[in-house]
N, C-alpha and C positions, 0 to 999 in steps of 0.2 A: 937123363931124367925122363921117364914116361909123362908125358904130358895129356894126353886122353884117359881116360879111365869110362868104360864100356858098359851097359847095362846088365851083360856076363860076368865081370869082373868086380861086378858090386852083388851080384846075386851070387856068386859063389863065396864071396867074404861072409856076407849075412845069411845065409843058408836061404835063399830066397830062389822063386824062379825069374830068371830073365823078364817074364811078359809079368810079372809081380811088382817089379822095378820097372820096366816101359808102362807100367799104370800109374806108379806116383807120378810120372809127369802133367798129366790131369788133374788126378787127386792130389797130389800131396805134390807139390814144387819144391816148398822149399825143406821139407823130408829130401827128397832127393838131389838138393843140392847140397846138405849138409852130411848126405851118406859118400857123393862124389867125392866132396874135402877130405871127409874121412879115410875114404879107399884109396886117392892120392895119395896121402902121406903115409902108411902103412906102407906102400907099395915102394914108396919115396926113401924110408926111414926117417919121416922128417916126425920129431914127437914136439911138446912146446915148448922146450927149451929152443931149440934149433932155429923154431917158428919166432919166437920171441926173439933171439939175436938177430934173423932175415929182417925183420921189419925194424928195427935197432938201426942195423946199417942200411937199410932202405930212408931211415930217418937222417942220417949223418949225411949220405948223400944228395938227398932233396937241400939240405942246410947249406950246401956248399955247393949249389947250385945259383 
């Protein structure tokens, strides 16, 4: 599972330029941490079914802790 996801690699998903996406980090934070999530899971195949089950059995396992 690719774990980094790049300022290239969200700017090529959203048709953006790389120094476009190195700008929200000033301007817009939480834009780009919610485009991160986005281009994670795209990349991941994870959609929210998938999401929803991860945190499902994230939840059974915290309970039986």
């Amino acid at each position: 599972m690719k774990k980094n996801i790049t300022y290239k690699e969200i700017g090529d998903y959203l048709g953006k330029s790389e120094n476009t996406i190195k700008g929200w980090k000033q301007k817009f934070p939480v834009l780009l941490e919610f485009a991160q999530l986005g281009v994670f899971c795209k990349k991941n195949n994870l959609d929210i079914n998938k999401i929803s089950r991860l945190v499902e059995l994230q939840e059974m396992i915290k309970g039986k802790e």
